[in-house]
FIKOLMAR-750152 format. One record per atom (N, C-alpha, C): x, y, z; atom name; residue number from 1; residue in one letter. Coordinates in steps of 0.1 Angstrom, whole numbers, always signed. Layout:
# FIKOLMAR-750152
SITE      u      v      w  atom  seq  type
SITE      X      Y      Z    CA  NUM     A
...
//
This chain:
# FIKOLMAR-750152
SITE      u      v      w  atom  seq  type
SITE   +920   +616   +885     N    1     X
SITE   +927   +629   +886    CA    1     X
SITE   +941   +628   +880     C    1     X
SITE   +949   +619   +885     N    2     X
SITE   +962   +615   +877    CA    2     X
SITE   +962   +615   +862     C    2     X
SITE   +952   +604   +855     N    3     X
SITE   +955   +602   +843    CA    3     X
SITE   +951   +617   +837     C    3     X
SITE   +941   +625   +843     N    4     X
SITE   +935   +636   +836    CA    4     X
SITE   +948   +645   +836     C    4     X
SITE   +955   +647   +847     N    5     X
SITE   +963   +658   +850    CA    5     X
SITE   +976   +655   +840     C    5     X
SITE   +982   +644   +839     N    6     X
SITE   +991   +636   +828    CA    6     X
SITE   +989   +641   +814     C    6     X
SITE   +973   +635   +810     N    7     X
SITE   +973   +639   +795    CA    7     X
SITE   +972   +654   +790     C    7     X
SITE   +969   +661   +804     N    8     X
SITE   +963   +675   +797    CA    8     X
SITE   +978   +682   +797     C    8     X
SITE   +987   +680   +809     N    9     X
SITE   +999   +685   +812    CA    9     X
SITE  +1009   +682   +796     C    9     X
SITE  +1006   +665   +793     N   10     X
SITE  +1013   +660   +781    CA   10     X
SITE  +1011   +671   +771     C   10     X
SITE   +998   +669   +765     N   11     X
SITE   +994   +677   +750    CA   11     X
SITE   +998   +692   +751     C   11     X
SITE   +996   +699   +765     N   12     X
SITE  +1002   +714   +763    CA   12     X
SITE  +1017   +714   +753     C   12     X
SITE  +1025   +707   +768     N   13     X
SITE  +1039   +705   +770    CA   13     X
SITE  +1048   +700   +751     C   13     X
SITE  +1033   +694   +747     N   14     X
SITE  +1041   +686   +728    CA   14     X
SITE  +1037   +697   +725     C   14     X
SITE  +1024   +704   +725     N   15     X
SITE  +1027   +711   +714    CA   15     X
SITE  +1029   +729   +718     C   15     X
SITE  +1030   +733   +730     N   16     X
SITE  +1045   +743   +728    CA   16     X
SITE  +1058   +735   +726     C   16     X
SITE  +1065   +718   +731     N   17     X
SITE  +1071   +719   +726    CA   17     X
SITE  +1079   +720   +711     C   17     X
SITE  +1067   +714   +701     N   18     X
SITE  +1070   +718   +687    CA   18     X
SITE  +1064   +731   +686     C   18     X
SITE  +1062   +737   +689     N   19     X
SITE  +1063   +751   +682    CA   19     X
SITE  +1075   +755   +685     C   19     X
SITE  +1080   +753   +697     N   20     X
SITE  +1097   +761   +701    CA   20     X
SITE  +1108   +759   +692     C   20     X
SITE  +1103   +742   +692     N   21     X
SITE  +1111   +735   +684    CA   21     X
SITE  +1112   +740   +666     C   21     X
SITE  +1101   +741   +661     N   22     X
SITE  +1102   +745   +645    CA   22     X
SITE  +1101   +760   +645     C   22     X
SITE  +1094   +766   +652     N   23     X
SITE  +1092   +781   +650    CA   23     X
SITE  +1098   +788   +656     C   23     X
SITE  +1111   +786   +662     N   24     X
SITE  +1119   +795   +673    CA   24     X
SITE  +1119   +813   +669     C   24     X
SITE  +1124   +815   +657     N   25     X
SITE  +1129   +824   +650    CA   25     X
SITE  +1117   +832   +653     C   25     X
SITE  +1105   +830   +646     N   26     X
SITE  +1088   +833   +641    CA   26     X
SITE  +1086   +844   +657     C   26     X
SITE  +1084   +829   +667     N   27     X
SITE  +1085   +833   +679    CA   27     X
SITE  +1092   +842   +690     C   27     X
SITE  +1104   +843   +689     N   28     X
SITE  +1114   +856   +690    CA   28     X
SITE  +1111   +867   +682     C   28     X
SITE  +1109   +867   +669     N   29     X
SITE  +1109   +882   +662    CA   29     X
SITE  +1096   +889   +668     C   29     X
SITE  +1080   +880   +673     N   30     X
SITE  +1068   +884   +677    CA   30     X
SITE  +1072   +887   +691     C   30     X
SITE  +1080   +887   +699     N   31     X
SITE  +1082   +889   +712    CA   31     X
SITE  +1091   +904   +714     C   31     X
SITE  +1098   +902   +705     N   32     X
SITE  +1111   +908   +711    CA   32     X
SITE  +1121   +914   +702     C   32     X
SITE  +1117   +912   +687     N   33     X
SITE  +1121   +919   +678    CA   33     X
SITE  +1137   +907   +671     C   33     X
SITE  +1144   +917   +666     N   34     X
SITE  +1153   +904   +657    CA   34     X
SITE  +1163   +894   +664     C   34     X
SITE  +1163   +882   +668     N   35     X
SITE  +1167   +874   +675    CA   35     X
SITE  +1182   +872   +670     C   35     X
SITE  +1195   +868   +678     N   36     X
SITE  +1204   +860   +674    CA   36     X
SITE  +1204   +846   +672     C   36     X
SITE  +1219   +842   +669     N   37     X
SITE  +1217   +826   +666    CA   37     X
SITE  +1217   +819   +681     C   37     X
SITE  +1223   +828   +692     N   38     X
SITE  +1223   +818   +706    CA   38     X
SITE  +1208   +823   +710     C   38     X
SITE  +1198   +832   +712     N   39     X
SITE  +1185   +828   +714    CA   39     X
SITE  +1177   +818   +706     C   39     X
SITE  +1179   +816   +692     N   40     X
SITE  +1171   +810   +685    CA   40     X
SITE  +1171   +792   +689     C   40     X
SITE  +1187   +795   +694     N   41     X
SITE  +1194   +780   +698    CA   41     X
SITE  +1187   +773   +714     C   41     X
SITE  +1187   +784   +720     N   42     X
SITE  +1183   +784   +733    CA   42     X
SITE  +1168   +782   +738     C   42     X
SITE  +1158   +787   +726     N   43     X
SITE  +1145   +788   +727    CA   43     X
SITE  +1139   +773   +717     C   43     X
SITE  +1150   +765   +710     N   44     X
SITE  +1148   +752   +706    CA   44     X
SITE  +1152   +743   +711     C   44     X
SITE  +1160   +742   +719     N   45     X
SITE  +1164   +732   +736    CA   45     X
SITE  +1154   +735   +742     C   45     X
SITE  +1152   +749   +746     N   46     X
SITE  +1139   +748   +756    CA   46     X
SITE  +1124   +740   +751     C   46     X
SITE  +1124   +744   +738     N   47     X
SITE  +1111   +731   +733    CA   47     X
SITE  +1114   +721   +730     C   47     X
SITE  +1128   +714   +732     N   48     X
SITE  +1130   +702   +729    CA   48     X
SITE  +1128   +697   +745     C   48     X
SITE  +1131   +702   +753     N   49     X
SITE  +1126   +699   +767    CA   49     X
SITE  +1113   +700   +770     C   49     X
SITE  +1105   +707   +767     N   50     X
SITE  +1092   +707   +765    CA   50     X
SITE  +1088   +697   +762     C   50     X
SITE  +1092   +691   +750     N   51     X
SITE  +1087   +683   +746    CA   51     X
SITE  +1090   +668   +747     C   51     X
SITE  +1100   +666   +754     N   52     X
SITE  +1100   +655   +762    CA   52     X
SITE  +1094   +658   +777     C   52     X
SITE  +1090   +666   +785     N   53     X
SITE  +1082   +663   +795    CA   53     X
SITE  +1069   +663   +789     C   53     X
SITE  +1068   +664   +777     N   54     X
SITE  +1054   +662   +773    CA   54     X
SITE  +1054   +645   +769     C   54     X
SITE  +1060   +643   +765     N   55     X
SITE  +1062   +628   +760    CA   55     X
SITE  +1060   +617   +774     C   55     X
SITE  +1071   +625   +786     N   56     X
SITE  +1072   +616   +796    CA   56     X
SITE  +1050   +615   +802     C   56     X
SITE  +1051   +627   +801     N   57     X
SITE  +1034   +629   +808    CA   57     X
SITE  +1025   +620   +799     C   57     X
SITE  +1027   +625   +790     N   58     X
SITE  +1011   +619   +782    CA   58     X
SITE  +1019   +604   +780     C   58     X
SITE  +1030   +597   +780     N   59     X
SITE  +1030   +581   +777    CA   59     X
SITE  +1030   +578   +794     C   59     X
SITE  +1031   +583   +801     N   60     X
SITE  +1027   +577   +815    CA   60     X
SITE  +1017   +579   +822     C   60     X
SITE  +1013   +579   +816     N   61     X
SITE   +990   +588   +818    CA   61     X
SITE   +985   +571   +826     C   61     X
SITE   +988   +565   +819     N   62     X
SITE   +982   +551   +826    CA   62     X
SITE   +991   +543   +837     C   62     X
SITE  +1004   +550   +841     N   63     X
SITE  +1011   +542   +854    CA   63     X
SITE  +1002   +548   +865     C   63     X
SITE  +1006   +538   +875     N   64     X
SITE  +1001   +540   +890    CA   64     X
SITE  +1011   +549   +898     C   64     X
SITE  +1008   +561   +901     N   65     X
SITE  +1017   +571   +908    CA   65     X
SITE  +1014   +576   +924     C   65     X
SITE  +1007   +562   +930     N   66     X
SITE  +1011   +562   +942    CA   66     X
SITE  +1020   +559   +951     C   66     X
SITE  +1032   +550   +941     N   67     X
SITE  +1042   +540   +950    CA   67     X
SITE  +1059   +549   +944     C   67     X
SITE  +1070   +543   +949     N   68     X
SITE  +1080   +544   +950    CA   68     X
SITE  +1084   +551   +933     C   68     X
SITE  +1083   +543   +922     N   69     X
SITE  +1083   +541   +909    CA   69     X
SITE  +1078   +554   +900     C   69     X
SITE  +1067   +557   +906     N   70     X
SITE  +1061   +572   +897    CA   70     X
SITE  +1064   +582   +902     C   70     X
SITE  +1072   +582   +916     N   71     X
SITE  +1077   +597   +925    CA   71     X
SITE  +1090   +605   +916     C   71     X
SITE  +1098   +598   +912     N   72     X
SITE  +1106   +605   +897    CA   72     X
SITE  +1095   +618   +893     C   72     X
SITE  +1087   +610   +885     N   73     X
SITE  +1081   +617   +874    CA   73     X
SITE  +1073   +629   +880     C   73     X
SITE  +1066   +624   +891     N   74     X
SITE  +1057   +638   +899    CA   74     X
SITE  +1068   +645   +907     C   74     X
SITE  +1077   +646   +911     N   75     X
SITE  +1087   +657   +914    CA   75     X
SITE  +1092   +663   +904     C   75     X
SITE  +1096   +654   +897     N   76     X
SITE  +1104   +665   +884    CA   76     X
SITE  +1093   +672   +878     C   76     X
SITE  +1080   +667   +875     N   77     X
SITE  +1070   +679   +872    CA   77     X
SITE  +1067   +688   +881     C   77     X
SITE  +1066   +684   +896     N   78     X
SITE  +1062   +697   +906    CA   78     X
SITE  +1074   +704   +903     C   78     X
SITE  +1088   +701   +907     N   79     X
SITE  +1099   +712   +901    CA   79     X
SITE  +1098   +721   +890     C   79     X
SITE  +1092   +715   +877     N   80     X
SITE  +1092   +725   +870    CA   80     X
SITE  +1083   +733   +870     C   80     X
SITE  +1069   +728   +870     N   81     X
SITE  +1061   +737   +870    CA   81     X
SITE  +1060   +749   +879     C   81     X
SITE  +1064   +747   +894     N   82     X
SITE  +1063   +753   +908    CA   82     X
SITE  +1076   +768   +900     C   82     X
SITE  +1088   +764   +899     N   83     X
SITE  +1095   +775   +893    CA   83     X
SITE  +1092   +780   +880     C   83     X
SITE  +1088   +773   +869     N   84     X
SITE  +1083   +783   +861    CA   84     X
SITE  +1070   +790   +862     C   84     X
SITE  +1062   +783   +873     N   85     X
SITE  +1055   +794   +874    CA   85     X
SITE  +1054   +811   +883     C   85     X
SITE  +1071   +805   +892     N   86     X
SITE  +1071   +816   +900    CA   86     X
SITE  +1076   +825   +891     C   86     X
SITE  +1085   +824   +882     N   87     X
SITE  +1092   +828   +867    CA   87     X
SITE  +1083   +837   +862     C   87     X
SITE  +1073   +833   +859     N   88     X
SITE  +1069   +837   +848    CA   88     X
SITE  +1054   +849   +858     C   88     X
SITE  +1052   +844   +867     N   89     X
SITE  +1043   +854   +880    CA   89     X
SITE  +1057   +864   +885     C   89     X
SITE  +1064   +858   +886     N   90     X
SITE  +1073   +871   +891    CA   90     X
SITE  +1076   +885   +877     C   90     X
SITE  +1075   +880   +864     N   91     X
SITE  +1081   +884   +853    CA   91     X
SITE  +1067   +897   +848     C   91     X
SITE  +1054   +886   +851     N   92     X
SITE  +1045   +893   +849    CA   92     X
SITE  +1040   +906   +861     C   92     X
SITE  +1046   +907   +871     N   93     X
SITE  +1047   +917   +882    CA   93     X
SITE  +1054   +926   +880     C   93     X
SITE  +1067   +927   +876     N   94     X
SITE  +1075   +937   +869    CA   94     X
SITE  +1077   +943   +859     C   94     X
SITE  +1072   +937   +846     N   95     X
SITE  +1075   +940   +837    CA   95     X
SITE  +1058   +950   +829     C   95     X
SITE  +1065   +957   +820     N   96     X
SITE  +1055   +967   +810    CA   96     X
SITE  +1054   +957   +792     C   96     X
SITE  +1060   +942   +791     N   97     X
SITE  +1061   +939   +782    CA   97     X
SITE  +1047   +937   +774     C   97     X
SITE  +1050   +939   +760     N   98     X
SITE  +1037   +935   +755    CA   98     X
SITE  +1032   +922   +756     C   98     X
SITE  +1036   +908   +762     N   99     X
SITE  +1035   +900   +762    CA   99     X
SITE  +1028   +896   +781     C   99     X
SITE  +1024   +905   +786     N  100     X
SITE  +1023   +903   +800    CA  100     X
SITE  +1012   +895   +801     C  100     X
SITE   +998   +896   +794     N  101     X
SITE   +987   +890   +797    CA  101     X
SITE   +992   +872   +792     C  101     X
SITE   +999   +867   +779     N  102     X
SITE  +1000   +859   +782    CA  102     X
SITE  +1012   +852   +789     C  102     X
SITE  +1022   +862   +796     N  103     X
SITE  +1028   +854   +808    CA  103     X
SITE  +1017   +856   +821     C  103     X
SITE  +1008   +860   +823     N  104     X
SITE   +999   +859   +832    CA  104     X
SITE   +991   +848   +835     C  104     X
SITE   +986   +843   +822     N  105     X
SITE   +977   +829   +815    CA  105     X
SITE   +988   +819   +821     C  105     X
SITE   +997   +817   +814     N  106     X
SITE  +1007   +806   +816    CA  106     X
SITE  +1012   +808   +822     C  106     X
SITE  +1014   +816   +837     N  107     X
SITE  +1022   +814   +852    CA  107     X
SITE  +1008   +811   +855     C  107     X
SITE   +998   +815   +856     N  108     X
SITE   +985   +804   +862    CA  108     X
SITE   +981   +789   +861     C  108     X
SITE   +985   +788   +846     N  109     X
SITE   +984   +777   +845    CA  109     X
SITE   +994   +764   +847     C  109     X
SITE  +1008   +766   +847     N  110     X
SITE  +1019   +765   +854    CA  110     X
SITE  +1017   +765   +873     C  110     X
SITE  +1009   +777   +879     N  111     X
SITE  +1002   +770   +889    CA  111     X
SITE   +993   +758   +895     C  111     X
SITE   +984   +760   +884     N  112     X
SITE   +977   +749   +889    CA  112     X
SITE   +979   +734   +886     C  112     X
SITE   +991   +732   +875     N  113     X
SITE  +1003   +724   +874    CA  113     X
SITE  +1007   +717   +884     C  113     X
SITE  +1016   +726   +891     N  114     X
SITE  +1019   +726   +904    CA  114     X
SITE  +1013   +719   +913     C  114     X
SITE   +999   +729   +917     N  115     X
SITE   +990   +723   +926    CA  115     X
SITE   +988   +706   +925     C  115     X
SITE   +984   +706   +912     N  116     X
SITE   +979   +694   +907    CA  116     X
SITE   +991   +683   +911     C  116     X
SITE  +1006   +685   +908     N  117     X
SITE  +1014   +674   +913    CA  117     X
SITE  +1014   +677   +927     C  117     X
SITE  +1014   +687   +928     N  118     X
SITE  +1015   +683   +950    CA  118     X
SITE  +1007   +677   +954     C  118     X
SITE   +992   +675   +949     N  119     X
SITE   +984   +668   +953    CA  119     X
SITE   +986   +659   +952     C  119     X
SITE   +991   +652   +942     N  120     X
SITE   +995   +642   +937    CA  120     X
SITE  +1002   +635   +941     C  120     X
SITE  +1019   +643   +948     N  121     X
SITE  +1029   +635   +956    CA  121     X
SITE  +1018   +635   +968     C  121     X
SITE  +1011   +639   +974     N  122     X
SITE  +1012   +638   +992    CA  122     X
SITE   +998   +634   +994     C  122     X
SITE   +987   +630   +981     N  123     X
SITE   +977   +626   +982    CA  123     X
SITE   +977   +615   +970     C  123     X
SITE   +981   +606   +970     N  124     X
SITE   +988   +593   +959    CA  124     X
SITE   +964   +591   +954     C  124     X
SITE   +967   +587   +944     N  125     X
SITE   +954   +578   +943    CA  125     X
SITE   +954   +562   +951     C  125     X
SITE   +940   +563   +956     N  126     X
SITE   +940   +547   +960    CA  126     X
SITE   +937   +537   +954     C  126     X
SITE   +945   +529   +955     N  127     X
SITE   +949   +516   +945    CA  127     X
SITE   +933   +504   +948     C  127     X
SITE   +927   +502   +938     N  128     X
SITE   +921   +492   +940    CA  128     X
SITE   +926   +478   +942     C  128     X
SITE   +921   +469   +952     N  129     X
SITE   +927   +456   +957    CA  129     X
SITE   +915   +447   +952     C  129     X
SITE   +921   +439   +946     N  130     X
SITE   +912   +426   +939    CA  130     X
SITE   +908   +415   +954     C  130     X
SITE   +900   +412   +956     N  131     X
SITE   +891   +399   +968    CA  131     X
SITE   +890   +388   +959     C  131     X
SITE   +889   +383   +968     N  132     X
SITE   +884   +367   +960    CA  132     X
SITE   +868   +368   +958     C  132     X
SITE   +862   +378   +966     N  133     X
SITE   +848   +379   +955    CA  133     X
SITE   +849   +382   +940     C  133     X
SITE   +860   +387   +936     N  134     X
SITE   +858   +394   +919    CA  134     X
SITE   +862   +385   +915     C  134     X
SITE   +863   +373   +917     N  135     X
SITE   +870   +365   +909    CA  135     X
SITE   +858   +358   +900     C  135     X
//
C-alpha cells in the first residue's frame, strides 16, 4: 500500500509539476484569460513545488514508513493533500467556473491522497522480522 500510494502520488505530482513549470503562460490563458508576469511567476513555483513532492514521493517509494524517519514525509503529504483538497472542494462548491469539473476530479483525488497518508501515519505497514529459520 505504501510503495503503491508513493509512486502513483510521485508520477501525478512530476508531471503536473512540469507542466506548471514549462507551460505556466499556455495554462493561465486556458483558464482565465491573459495572465500577468506575477501569475505566470506564481503558477511556476507552484510546479516547482510540485515537483519536488513528486521527487520526494516517487524516490522514497522503497523506504520503510512505519518508524520515526518516514513520519516527515507522510505529514507533509497528509498536509498538503488534506488542504488542497479542501481548496479546491470548497472552490468547486462556489464557483460557476469553466474549470469546475476538473477542480472536482482533482479535490477527489487530493482526497483520497489524504486518506491514503492518514492511513498511513496511524496504520504504519508491518515490518517483516527475519528468525533464525530464514537463514
Amino acid at each position: 500500500m505504501a510503495r503503491t500510494l508513493m509512486i502513483i502520488s510521485g508520477v501525478i505530482h512530476i508531471a503536473a509539476g512540469v507542466l506548471f513549470i514549462f507551460i505556466p503562460e499556455e495554462l493561465l490563458i486556458w483558464s482565465d484569460g491573459k495572465p500577468g508576469e506575477i501569475e505566470i511567476l506564481a503558477v511556476s513555483l507552484f510546479g516547482t513545488s510540485l515537483f519536488g513532492f513528486g521527487i520526494i514521493n516517487y524516490t522514497g517509494r522503497n523506504a520503510i514508513y512505519g518508524g520515526i524517519y518516514g513520519k516527515p514525509i507522510i505529514l507533509g503529504n497528509f498536509i498538503f493533500h488534506t488542504v488542497a483538497a479542501v481548496h479546491l472542494l470548497k472552490f468547486t462548491m462556489s464557483s460557476d467556473s469553466a474549470g469546475l469539473i476538473f477542480s472536482a476530479i482533482t479535490g477527489a483525488l487530493y482526497l483520497l491522497f489524504a486518506a491514503g497518508f492518514i492511513r498511513l501515519n496511524f496504520f504504519p505497514p508491518v515490518l517483516k522480522t527475519q528468525t533464525d529459520a530464514d537463514w
